[in-house]
PyMOL CGO cylinders between C-alpha atoms (Angstrom):
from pymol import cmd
from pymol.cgo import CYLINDER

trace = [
    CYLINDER, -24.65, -21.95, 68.49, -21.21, -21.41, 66.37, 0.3, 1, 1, 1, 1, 1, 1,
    CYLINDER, -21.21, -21.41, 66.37, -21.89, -20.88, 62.82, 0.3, 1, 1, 1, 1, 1, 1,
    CYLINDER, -21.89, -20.88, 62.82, -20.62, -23.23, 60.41, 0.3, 1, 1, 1, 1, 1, 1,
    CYLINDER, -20.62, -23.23, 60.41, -19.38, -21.65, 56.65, 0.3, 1, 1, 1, 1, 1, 1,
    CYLINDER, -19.38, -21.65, 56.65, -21.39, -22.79, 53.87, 0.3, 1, 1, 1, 1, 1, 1,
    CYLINDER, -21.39, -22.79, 53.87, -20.15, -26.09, 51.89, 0.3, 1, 1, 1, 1, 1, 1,
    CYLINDER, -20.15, -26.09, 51.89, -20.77, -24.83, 48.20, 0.3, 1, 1, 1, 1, 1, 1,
    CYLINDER, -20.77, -24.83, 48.20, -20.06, -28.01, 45.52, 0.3, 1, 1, 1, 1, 1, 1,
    CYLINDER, -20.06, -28.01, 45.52, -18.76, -26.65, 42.73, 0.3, 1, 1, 1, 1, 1, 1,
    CYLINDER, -18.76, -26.65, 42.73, -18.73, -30.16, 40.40, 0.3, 1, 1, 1, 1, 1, 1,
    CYLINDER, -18.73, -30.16, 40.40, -21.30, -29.94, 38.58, 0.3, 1, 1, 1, 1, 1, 1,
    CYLINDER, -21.30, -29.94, 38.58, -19.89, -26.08, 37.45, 0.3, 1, 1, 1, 1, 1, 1,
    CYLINDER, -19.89, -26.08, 37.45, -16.35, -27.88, 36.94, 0.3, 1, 1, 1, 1, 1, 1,
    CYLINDER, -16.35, -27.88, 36.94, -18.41, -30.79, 34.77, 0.3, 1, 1, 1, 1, 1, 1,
    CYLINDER, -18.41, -30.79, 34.77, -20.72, -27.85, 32.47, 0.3, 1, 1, 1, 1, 1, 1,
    CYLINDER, -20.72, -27.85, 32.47, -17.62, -25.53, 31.54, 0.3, 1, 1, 1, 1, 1, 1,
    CYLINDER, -17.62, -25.53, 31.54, -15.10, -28.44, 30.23, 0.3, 1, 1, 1, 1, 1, 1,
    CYLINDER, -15.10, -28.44, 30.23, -18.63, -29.86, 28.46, 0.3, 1, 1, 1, 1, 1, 1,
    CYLINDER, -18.63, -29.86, 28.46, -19.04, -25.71, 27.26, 0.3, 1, 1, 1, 1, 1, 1,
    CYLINDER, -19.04, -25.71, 27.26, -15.34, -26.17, 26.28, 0.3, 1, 1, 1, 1, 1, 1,
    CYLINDER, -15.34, -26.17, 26.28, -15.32, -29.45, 24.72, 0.3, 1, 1, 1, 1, 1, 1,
    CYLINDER, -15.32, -29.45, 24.72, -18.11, -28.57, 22.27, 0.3, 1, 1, 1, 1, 1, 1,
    CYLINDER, -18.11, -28.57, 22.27, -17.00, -25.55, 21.14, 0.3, 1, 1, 1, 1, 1, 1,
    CYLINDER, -17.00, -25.55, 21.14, -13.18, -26.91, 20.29, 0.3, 1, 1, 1, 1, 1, 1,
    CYLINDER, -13.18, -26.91, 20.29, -15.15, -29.58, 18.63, 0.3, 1, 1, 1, 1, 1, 1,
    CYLINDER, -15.15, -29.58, 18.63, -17.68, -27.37, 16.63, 0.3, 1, 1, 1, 1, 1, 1,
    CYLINDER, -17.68, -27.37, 16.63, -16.09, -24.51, 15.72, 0.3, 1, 1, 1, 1, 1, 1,
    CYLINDER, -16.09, -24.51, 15.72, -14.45, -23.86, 11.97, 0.3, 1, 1, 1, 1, 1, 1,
    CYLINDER, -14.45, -23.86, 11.97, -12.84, -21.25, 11.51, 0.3, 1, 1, 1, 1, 1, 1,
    CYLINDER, -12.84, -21.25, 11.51, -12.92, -19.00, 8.36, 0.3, 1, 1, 1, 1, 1, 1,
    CYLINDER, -12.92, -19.00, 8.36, -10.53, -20.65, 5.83, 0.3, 1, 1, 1, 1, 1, 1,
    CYLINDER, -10.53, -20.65, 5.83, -7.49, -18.86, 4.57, 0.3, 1, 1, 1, 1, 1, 1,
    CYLINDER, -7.49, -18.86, 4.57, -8.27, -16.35, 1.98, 0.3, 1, 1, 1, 1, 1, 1,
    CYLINDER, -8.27, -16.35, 1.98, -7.13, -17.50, -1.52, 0.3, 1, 1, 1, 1, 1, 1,
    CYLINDER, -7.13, -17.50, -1.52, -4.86, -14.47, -1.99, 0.3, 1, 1, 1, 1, 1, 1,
    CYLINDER, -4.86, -14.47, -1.99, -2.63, -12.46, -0.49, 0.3, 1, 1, 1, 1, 1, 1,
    CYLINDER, -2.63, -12.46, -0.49, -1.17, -9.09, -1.01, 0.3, 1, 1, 1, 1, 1, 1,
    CYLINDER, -1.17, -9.09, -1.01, 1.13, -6.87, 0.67, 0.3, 1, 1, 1, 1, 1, 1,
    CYLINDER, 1.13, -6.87, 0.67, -0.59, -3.02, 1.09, 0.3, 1, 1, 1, 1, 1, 1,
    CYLINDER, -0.59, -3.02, 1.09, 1.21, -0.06, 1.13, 0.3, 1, 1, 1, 1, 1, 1,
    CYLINDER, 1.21, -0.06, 1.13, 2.21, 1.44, 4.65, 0.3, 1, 1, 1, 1, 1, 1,
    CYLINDER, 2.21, 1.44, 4.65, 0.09, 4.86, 6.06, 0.3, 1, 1, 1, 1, 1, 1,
    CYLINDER, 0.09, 4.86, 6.06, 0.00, 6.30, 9.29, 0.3, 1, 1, 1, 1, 1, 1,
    CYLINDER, 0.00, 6.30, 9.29, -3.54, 6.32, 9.31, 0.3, 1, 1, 1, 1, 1, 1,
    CYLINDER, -3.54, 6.32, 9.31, -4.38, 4.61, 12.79, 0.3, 1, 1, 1, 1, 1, 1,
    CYLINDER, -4.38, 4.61, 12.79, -8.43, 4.10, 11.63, 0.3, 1, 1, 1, 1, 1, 1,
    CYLINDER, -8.43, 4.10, 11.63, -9.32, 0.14, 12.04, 0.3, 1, 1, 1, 1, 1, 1,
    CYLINDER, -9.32, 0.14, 12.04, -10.98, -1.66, 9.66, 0.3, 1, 1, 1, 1, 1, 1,
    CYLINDER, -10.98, -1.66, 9.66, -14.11, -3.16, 11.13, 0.3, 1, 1, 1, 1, 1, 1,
    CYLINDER, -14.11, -3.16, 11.13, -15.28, -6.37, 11.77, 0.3, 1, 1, 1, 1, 1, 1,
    CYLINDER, -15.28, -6.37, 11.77, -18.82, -6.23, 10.32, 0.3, 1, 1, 1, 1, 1, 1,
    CYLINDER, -18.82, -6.23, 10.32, -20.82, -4.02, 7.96, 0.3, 1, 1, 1, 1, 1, 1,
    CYLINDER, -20.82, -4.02, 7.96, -18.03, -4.49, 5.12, 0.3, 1, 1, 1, 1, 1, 1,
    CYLINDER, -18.03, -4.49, 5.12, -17.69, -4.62, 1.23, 0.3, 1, 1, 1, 1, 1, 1,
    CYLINDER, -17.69, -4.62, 1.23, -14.18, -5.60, 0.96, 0.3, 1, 1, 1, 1, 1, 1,
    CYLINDER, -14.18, -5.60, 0.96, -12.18, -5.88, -2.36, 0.3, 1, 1, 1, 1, 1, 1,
    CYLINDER, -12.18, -5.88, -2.36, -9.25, -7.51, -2.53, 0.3, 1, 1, 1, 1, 1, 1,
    CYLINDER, -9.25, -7.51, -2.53, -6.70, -6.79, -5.50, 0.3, 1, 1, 1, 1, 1, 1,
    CYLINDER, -6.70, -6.79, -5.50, -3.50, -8.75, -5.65, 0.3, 1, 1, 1, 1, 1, 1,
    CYLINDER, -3.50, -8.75, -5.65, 0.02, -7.59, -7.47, 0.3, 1, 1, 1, 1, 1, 1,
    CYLINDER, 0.02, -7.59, -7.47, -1.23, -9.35, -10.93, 0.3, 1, 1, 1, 1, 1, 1,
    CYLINDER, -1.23, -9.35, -10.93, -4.82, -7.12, -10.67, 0.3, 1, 1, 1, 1, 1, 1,
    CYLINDER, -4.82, -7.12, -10.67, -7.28, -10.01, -9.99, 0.3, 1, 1, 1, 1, 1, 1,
    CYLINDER, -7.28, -10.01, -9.99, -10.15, -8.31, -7.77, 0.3, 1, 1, 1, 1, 1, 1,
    CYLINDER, -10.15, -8.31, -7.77, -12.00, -10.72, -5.18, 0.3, 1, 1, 1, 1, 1, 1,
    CYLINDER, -12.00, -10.72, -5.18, -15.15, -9.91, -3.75, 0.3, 1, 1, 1, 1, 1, 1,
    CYLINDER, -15.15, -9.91, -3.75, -15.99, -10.57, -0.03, 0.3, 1, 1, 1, 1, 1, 1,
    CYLINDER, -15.99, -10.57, -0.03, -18.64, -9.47, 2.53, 0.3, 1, 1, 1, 1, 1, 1,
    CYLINDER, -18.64, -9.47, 2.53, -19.30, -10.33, 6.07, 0.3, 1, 1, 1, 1, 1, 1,
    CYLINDER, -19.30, -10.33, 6.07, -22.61, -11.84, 7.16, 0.3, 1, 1, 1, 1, 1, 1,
    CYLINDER, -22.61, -11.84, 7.16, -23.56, -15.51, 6.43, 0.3, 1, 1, 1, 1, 1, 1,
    CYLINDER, -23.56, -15.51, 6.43, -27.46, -14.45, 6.48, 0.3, 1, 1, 1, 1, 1, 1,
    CYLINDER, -27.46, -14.45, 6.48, -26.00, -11.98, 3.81, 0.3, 1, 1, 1, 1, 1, 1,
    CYLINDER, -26.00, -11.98, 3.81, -24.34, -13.72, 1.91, 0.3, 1, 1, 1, 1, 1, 1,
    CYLINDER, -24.34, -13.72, 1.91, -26.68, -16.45, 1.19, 0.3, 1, 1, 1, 1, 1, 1,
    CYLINDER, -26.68, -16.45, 1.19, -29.34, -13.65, 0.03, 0.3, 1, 1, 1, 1, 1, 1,
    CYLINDER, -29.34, -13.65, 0.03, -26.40, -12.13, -2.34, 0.3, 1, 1, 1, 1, 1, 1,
    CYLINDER, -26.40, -12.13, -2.34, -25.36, -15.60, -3.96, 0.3, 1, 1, 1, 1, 1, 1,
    CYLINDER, -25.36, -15.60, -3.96, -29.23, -16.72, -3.91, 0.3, 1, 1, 1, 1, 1, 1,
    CYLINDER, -29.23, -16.72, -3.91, -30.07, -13.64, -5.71, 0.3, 1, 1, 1, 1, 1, 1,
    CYLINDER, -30.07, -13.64, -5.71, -27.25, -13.98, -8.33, 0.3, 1, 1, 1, 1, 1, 1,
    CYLINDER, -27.25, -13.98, -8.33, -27.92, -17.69, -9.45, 0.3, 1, 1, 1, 1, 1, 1,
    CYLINDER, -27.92, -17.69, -9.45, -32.02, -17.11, -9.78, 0.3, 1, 1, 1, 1, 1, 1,
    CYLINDER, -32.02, -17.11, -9.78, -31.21, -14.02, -11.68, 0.3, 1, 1, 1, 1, 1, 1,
    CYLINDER, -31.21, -14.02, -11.68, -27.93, -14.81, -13.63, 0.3, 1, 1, 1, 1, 1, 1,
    CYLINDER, -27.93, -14.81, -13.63, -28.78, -18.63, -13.72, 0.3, 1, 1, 1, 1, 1, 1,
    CYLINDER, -28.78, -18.63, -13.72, -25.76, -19.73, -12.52, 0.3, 1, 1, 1, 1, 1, 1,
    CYLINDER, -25.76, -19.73, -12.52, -26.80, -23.44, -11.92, 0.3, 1, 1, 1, 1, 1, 1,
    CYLINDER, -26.80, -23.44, -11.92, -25.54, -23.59, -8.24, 0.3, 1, 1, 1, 1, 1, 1,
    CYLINDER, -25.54, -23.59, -8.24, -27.13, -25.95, -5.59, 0.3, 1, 1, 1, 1, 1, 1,
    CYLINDER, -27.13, -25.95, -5.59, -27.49, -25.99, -1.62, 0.3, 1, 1, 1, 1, 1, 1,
    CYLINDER, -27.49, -25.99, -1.62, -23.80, -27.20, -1.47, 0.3, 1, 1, 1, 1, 1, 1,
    CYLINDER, -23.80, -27.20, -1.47, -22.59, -24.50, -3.37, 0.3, 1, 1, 1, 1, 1, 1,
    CYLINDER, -22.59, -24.50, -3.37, -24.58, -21.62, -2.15, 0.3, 1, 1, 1, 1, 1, 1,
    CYLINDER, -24.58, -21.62, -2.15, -23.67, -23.16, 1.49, 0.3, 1, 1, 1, 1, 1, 1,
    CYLINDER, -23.67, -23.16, 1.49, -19.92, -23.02, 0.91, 0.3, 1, 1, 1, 1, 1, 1,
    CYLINDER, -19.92, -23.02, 0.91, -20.03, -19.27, -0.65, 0.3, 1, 1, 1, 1, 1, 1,
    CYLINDER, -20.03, -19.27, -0.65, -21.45, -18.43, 2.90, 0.3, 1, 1, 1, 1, 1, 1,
    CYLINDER, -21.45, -18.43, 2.90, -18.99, -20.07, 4.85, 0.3, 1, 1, 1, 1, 1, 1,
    CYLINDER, -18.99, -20.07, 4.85, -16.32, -19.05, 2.22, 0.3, 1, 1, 1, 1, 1, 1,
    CYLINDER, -16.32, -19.05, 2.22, -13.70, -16.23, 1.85, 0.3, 1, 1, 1, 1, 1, 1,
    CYLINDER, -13.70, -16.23, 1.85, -13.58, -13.92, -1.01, 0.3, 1, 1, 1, 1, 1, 1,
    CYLINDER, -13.58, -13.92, -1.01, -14.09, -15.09, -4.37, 0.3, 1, 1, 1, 1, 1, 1,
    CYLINDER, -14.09, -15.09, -4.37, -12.29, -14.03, -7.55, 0.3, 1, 1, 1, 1, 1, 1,
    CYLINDER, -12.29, -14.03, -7.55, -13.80, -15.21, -10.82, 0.3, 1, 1, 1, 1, 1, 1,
    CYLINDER, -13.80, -15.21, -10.82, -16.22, -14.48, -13.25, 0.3, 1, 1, 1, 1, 1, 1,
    CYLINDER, -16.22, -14.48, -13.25, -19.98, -16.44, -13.19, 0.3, 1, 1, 1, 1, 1, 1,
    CYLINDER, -19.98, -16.44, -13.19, -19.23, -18.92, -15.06, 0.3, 1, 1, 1, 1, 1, 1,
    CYLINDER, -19.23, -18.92, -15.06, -16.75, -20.50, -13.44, 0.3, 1, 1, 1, 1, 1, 1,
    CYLINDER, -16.75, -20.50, -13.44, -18.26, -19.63, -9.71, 0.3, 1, 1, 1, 1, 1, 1,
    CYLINDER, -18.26, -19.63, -9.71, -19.65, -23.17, -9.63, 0.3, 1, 1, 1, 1, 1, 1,
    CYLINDER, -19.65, -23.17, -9.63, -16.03, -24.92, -10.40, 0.3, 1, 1, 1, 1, 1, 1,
    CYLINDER, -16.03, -24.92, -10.40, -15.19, -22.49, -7.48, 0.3, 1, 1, 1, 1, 1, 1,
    CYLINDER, -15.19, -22.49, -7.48, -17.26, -23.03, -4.86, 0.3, 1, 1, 1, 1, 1, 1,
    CYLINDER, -17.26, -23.03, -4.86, -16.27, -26.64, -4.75, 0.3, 1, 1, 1, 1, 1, 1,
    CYLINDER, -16.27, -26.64, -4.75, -12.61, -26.30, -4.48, 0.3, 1, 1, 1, 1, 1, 1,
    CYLINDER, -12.61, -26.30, -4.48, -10.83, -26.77, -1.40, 0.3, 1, 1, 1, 1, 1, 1,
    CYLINDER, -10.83, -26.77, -1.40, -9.14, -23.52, 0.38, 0.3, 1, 1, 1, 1, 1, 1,
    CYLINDER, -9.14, -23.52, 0.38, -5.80, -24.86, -0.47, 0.3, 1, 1, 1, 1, 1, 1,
    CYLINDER, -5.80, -24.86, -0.47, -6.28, -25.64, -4.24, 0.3, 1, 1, 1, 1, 1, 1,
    CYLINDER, -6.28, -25.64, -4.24, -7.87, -21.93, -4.92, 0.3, 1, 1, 1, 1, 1, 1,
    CYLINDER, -7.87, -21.93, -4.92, -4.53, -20.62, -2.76, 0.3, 1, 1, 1, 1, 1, 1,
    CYLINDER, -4.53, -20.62, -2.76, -2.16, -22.80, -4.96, 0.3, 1, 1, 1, 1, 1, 1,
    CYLINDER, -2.16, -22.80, -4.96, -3.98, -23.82, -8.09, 0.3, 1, 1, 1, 1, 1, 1,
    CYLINDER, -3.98, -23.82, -8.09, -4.77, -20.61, -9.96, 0.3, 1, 1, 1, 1, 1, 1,
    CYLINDER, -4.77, -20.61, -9.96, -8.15, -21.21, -11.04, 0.3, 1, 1, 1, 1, 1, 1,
    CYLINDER, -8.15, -21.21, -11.04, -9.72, -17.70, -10.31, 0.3, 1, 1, 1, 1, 1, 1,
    CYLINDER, -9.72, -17.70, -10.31, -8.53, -15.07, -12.86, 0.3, 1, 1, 1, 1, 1, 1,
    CYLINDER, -8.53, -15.07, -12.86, -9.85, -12.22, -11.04, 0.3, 1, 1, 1, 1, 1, 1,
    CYLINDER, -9.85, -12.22, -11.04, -13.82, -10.75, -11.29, 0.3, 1, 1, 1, 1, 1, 1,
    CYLINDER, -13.82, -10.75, -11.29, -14.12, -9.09, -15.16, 0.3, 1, 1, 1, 1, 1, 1,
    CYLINDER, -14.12, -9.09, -15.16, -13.98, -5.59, -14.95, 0.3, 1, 1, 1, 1, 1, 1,
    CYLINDER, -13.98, -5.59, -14.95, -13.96, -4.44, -18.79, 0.3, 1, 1, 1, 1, 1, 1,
    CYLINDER, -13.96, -4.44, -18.79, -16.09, -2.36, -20.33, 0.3, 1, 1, 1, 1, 1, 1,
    CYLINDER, -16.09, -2.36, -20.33, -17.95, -5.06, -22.04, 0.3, 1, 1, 1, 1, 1, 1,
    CYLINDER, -17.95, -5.06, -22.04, -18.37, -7.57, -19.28, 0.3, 1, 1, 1, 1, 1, 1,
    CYLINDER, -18.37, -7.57, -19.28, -18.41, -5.84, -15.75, 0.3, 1, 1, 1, 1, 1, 1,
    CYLINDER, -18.41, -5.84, -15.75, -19.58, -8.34, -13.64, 0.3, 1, 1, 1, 1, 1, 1,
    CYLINDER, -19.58, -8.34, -13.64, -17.38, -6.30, -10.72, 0.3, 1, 1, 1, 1, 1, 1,
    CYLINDER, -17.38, -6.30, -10.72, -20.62, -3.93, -10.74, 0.3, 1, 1, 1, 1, 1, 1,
    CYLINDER, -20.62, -3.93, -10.74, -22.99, -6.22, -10.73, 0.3, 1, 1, 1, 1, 1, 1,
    CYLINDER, -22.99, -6.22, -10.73, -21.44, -7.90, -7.38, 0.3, 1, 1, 1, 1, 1, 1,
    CYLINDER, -21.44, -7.90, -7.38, -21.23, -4.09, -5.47, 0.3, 1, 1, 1, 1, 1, 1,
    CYLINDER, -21.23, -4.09, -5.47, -25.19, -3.78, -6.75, 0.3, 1, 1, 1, 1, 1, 1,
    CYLINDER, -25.19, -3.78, -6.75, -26.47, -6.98, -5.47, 0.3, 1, 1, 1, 1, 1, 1,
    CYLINDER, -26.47, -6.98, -5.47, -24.25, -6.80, -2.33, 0.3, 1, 1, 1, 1, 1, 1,
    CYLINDER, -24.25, -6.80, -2.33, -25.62, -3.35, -1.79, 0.3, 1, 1, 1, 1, 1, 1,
    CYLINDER, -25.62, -3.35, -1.79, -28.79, -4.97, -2.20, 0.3, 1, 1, 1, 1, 1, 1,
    CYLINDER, -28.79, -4.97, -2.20, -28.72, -7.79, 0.04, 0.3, 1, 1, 1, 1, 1, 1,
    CYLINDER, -28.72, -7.79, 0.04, -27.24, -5.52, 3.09, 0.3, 1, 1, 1, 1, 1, 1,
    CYLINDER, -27.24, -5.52, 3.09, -30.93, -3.63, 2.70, 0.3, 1, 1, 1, 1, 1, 1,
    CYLINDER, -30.93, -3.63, 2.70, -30.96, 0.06, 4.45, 0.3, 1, 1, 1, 1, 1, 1,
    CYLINDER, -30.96, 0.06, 4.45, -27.63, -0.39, 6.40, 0.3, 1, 1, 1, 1, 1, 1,
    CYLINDER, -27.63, -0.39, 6.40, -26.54, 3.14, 7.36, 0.3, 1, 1, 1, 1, 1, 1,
    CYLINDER, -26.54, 3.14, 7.36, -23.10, 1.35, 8.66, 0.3, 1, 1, 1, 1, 1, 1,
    CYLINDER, -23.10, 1.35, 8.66, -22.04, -0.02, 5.44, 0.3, 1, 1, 1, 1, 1, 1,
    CYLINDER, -22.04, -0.02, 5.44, -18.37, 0.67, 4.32, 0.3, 1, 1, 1, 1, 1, 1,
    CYLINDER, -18.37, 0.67, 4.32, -16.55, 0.08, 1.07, 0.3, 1, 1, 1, 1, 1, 1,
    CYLINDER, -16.55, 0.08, 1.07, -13.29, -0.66, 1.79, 0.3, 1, 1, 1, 1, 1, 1,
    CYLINDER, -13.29, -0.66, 1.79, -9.89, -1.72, -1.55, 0.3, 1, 1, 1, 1, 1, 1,
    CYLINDER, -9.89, -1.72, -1.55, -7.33, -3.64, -0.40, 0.3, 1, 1, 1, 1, 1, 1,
    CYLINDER, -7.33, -3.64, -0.40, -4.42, -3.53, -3.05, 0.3, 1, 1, 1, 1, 1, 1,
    CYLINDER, -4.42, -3.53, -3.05, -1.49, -5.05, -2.96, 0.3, 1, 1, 1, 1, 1, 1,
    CYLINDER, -1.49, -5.05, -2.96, 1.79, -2.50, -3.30, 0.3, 1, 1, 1, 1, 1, 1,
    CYLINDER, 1.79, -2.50, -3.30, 2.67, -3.73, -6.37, 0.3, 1, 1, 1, 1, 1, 1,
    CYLINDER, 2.67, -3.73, -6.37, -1.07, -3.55, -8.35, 0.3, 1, 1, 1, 1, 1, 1,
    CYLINDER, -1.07, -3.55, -8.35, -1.25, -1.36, -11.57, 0.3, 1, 1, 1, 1, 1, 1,
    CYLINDER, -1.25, -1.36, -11.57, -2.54, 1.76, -11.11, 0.3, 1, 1, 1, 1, 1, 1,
    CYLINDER, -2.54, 1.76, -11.11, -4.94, 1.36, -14.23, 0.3, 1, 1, 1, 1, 1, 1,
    CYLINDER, -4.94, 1.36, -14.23, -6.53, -1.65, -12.24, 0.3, 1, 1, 1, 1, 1, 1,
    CYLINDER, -6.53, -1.65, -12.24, -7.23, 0.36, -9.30, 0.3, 1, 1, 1, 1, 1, 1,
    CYLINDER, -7.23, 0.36, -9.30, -8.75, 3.35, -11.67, 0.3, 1, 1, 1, 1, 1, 1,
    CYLINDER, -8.75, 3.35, -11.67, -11.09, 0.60, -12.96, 0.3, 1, 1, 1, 1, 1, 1,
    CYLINDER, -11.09, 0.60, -12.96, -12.10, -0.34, -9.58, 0.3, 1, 1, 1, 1, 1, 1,
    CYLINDER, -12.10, -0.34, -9.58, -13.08, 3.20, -8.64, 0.3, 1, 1, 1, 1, 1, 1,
    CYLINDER, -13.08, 3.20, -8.64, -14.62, 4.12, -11.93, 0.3, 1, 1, 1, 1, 1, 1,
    CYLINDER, -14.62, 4.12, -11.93, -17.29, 1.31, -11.05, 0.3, 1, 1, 1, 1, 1, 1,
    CYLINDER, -17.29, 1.31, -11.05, -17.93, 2.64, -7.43, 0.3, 1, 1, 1, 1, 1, 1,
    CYLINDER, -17.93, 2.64, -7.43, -18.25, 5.82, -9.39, 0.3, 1, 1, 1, 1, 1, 1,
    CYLINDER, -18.25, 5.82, -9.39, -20.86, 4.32, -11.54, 0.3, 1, 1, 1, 1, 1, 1,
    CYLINDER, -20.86, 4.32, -11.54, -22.66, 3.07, -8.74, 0.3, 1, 1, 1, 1, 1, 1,
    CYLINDER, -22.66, 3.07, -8.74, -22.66, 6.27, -7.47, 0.3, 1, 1, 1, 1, 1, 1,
    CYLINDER, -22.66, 6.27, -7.47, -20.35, 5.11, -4.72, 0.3, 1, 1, 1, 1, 1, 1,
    CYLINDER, -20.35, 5.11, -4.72, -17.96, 8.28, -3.57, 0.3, 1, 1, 1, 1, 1, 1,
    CYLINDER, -17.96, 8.28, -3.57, -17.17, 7.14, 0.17, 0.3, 1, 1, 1, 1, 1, 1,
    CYLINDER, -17.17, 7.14, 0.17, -14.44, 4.70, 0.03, 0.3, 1, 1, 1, 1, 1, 1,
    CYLINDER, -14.44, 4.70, 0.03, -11.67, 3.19, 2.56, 0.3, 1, 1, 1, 1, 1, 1,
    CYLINDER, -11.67, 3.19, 2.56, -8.25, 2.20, 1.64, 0.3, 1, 1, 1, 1, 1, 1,
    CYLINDER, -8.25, 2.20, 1.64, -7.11, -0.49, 3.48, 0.3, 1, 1, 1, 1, 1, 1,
    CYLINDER, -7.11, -0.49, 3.48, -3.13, -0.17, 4.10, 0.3, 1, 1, 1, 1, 1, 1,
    CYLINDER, -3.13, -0.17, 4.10, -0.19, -1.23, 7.03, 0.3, 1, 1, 1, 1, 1, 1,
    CYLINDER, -0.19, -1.23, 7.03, 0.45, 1.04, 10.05, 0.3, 1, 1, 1, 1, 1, 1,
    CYLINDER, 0.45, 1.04, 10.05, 3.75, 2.82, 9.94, 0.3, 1, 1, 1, 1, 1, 1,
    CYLINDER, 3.75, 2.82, 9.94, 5.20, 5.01, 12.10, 0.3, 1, 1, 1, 1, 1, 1,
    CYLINDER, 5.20, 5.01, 12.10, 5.01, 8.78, 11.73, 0.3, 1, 1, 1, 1, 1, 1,
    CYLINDER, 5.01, 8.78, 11.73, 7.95, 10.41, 9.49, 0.3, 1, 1, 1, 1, 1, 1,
    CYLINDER, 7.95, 10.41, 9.49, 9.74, 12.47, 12.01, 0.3, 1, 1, 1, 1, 1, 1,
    CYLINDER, 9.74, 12.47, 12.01, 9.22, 16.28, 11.48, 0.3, 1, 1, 1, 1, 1, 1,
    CYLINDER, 9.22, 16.28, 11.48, 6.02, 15.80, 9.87, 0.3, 1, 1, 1, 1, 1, 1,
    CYLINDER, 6.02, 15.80, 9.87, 3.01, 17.67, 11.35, 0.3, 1, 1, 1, 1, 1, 1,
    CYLINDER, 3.01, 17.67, 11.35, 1.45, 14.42, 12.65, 0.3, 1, 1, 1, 1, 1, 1,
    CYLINDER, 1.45, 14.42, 12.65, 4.64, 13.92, 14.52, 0.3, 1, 1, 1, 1, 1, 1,
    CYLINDER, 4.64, 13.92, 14.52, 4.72, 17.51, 15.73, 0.3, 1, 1, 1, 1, 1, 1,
    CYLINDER, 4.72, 17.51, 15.73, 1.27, 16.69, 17.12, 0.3, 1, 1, 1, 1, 1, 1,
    CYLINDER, 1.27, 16.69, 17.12, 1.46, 13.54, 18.88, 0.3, 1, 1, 1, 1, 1, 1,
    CYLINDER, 1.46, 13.54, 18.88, 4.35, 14.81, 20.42, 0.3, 1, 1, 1, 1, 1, 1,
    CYLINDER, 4.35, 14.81, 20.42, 2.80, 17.32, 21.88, 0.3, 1, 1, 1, 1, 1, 1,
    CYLINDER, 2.80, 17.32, 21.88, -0.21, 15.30, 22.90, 0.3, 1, 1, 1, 1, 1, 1,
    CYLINDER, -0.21, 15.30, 22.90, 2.12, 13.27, 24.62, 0.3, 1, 1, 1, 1, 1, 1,
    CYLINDER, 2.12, 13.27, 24.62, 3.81, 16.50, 26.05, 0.3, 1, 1, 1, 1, 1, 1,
    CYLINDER, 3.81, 16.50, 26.05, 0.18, 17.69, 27.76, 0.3, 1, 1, 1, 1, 1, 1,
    CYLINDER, 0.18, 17.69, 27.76, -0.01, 14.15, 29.14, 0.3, 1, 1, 1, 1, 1, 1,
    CYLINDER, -0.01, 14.15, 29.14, 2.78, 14.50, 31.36, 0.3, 1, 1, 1, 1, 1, 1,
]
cmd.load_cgo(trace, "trace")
């Protein structure tokens, strides 16, 4: 007998992806914008900085440093640990928003006043003054220790400073005299991709990289 092919219906595939589709356009929020922004200096360092397993500081042109760190399970047990041990007065709707959050950049007593701004009035309103730093008030420290804390026995873990161009170099000092104190000596610079100055020996090399290639 001839052989028929087989009849496959494929609507009730079509009908589960556009469902798949719909609910993720309609569920998904995406990070909001960070409430800073600086320029870095240009390298020709080609290392990426990764997605997870990050300690980032931020430092903008005026030297205000913002904290940030990947992981909402994370973050909740850093911000959770700060307000029962600091007493920062902070409630589910707070400590929900830090994990959902960007970076933050202001000292503890004005992290609640924070938390419940909107992305665009910390962007535009200049309520966060930067995390203290000084020698008599270095809550920067006590934000690496508790972060270090709350990532537990992560062998992956990198500190990474992103400065702007423009930041004083005695900022940037204080920011790696605290790493120092936490007996933190591994650190990554974040910076722009630029392209090789001609004649250098990282030049000379790629070129002849590219030379064995062909």
């Amino acid at each position: 007998m001839p052989r028929k092919s087989t009849l496959i219906d494929m609507t009730a595939m079509c009908d589960v992806a556009f469902l798949l589709l719909t609910f993720f356009m309609l569920a998904t929020k995406f990070k909001p914008d960070e409430p800073v922004a600086v320029v870095t200096p240009s390298s020709i360092n080609t290392q990426l900085l990764p997605d997870a397993d990050v300690i980032l500081l931020t430092v903008d042109k005026d030297g205000r440093v913002f904290f940030s760190m990947d992981g909402q399970p994370k973050r909740r047990q850093l911000i959770e640990d700060l307000n029962t041990n600091f007493k920062l007065g902070l409630d589910e709707k707070d400590i929900r928003n830090f994990m959902i959050g960007s970076s933050v950049g202001t000292d503890f007593k004005n992290l609640k006043q924070v938390l419940n701004l909107t992305a665009d009035q910390r962007k535009h309103g200049n309520v966060e003054k930067g995390i203290p730093m000084d020698s008599t008030n270095n809550e920067l420290a006590i934000w690496i220790e508790y972060a270090r804390a709350a990532q537990g026995n992560n062998n992956k873990l990198k500190y990474c400073i992103k400065a702007d161009n423009e930041t004083p170099y005695p900022v940037i000092k204080r920011v790696l005299d605290t790493f120092k104190e936490k007996k933190i000596q591994k650190l990554n610079l974040v910076t722009n991709l630029e392209a090789k100055p001609a004649g250098s020996a990282a030049a000379l090399y790629e070129e002849q990289n590219q030379d064995k290639a062909h």
